[in-house]
C-alpha positions in Angstrom: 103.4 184.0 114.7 103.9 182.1 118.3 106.4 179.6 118.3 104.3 176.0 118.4 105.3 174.0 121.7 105.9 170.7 122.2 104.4 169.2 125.3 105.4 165.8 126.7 102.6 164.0 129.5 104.0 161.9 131.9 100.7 160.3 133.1 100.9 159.0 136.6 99.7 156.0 138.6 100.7 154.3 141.6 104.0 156.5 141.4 105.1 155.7 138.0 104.4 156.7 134.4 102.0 154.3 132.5 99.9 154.8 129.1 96.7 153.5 127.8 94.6 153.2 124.6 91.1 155.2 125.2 92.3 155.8 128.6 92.2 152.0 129.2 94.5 148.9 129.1 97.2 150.7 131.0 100.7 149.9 131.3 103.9 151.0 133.0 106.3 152.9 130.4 109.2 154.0 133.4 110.9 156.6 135.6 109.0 159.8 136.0 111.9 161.7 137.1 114.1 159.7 134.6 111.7 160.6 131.5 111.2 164.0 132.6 114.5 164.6 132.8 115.1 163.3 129.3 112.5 165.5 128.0 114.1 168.9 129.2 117.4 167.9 127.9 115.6 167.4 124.6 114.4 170.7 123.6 110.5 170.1 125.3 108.5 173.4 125.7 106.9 172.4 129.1 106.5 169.0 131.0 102.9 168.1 132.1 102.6 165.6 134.6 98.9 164.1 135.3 97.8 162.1 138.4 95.0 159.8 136.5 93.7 158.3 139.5 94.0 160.7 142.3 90.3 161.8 141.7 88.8 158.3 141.2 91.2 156.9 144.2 90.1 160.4 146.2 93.4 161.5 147.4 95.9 164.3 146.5 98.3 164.2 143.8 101.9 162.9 144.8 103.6 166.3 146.3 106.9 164.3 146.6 107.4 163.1 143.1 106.6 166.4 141.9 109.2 168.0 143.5 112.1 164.9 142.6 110.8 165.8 138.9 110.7 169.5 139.4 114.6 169.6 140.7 115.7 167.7 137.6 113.9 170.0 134.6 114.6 173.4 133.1 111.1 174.0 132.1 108.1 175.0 132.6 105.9 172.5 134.8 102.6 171.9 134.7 100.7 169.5 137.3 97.2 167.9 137.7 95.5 165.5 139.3 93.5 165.7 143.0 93.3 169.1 142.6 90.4 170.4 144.5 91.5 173.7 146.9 93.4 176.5 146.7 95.5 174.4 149.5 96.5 172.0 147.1 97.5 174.3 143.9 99.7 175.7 146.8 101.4 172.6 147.6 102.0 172.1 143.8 103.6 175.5 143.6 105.6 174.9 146.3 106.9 171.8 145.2 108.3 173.0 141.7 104.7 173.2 139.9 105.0 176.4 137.5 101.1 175.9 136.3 98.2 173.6 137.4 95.7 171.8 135.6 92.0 171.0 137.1 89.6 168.9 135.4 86.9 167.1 137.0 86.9 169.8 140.3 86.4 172.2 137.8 83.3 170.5 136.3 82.2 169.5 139.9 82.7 173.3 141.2 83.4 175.8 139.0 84.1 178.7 140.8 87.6 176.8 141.7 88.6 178.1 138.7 87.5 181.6 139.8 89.4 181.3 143.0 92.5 180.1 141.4 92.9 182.5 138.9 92.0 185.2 141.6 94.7 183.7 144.0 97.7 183.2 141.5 97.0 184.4 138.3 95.4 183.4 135.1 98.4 182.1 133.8 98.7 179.4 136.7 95.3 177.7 135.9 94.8 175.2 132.8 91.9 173.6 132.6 91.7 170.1 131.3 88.9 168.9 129.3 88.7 165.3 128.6 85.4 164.7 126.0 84.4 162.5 124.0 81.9 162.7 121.1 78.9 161.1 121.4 76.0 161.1 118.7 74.8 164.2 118.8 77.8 166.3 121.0 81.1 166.2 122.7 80.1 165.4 126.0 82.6 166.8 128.9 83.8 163.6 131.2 85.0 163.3 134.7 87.0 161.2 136.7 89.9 159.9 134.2 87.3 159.7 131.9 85.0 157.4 133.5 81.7 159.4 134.3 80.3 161.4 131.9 78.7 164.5 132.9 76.3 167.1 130.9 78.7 169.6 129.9 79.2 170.6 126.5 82.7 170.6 125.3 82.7 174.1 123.4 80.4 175.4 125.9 82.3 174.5 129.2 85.7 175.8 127.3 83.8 179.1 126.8 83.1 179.0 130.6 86.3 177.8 131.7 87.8 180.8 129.6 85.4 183.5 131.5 86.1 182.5 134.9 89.8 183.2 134.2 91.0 179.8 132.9 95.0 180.7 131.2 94.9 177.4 128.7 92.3 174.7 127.7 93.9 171.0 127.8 91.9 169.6 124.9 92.2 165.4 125.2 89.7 163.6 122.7 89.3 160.4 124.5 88.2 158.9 121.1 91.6 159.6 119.8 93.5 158.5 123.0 96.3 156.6 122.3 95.1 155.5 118.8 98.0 157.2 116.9 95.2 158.4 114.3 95.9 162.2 114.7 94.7 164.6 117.1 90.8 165.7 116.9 91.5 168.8 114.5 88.4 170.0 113.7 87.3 170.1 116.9 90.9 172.1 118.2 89.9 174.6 115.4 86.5 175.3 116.7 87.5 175.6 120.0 91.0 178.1 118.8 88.4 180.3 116.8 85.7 180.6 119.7 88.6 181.3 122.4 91.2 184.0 122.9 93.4 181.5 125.4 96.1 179.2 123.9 94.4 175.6 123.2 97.0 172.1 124.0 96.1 169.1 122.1 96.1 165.8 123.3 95.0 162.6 122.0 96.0 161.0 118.9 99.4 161.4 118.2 101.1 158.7 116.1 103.4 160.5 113.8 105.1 163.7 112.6 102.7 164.5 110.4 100.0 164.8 112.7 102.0 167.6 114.6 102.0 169.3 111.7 97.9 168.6 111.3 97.4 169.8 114.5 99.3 173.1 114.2 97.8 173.8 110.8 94.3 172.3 110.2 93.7 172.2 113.9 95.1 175.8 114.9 96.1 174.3 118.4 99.1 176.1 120.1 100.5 173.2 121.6 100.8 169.4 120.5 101.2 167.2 124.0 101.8 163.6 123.3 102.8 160.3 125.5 103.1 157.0 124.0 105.4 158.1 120.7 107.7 160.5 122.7 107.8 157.4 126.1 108.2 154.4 123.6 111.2 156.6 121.5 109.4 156.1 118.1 109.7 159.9 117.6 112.4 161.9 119.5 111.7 165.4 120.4 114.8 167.2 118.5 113.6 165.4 115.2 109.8 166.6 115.5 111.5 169.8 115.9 113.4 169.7 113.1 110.9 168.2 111.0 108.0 171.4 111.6 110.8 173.5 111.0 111.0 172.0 107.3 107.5 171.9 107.1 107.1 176.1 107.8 106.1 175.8 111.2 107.8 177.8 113.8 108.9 176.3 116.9 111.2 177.0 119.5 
């Protein structure tokens, strides 16, 4: 069995890291470099670092604070946000990124994901899918979750996968920030349709959950932001606590 990573988000705006409820009500939680600095020296598997308005605010994702963050860490780095080129994913790797993660250019234009994968590997490219479940499916949004588009969740992670897509970045925007647990049955369906690793997001409120997610949900990764930013759960002690619970992690 793969040992079950533990992924802290540093979501970005206006330079700093900030979390919201139902990607709403935002509010600044600290340092990026600081926090992600924090995170390494606690045992985290990677560090992701979303840009949540570079798309909506049409401009590139912060090259500079990537690279502060990215001389400060010991693991792997994954960055998105204004990614819509190879130029950019270039940038990113030349700054310190050791993955990227596209989510709205990838629904606008597809064959990005192609290109990317073609360019630097399949192992470079995580795609993002924030969705949110609607009466009758799990429609795929855009834009920090603001437009929603008519992409299928399941569907557009089976296409993702195809076009050479390394990871899926599952966020359930109805379990944003609500501490309620991740979106489990969904991560299952999505781990036993695809042969790719699957990251949850969305929902994390306890330890418990982590261990939801790796069992019931079958996800390969449990990224979180609010419990690991606010210190209600440290990363050493999640650690510790899966271990107990039979789960293997690094």
């Amino acid at each position: 069995m793969l040992a079950k990573r533990i992924i802290p988000c540093l979501d970005i705006k206006d330079g700093q890291t900030v979390k919201g409820v139902n990607f709403v009500n935002i509010q600044n939680v600290g340092d990026p470099v600081e926090l992600g600095a924090l995170y390494a020296e606690q045992g985290a598997d990677e560090l992701v670092f979303l840009d949540i308005t570079a798309t909506h605010e049409g401009r590139k994702t912060f090259v500079d604070l990537v690279k502060r963050i990215a001389r400060e860490i010991n693991i792997p780095f994954t960055v998105g946000g204004g990614i819509s080129e190879l130029e950019d994913a270039d940038k990113l790797l030349a700054a310190g990124a050791d993955k990227i993660s596209i989510n709205s250019s990838a629904v606008r234009n597809p064959s990005l994901i192609d290109d990317l994968a073609k360019n630097f590997g399949n192992q470079f490219v995580v795609v993002a899918i924030d969705a949110r479940k609607t009466p009758d499916h799990w429609a795929v949004t855009v834009n920090g979750g603001r437009i929603e588009t008519d992409k299928e969740l399941f569907s557009w992670a089976k296409e993702a996968e195809s076009r050479g897509a390394g990871e899926i970045l599952f966020t359930s925007m109805n379990h944003d920030g609500t501490k309620n647990g991740f979106a489990n049955e969904e991560l299952a369906q999505l781990s036993e349709s695809l042969s790719i690793p699957i990251i949850a997001s969305g929902g994390a409120g306890n330890m418990e959950h982590f261990v939801d997610v790796f069992t019931k949900g079958k996800a390969d990764a449990g990224l979180a932001a609010s419990i690991f930013h606010f210190r209600e759960i440290a990363i050493p002690d999640l650690k510790a606590y899966l271990r107990q619970q039979g789960i293997v992690v690094r």
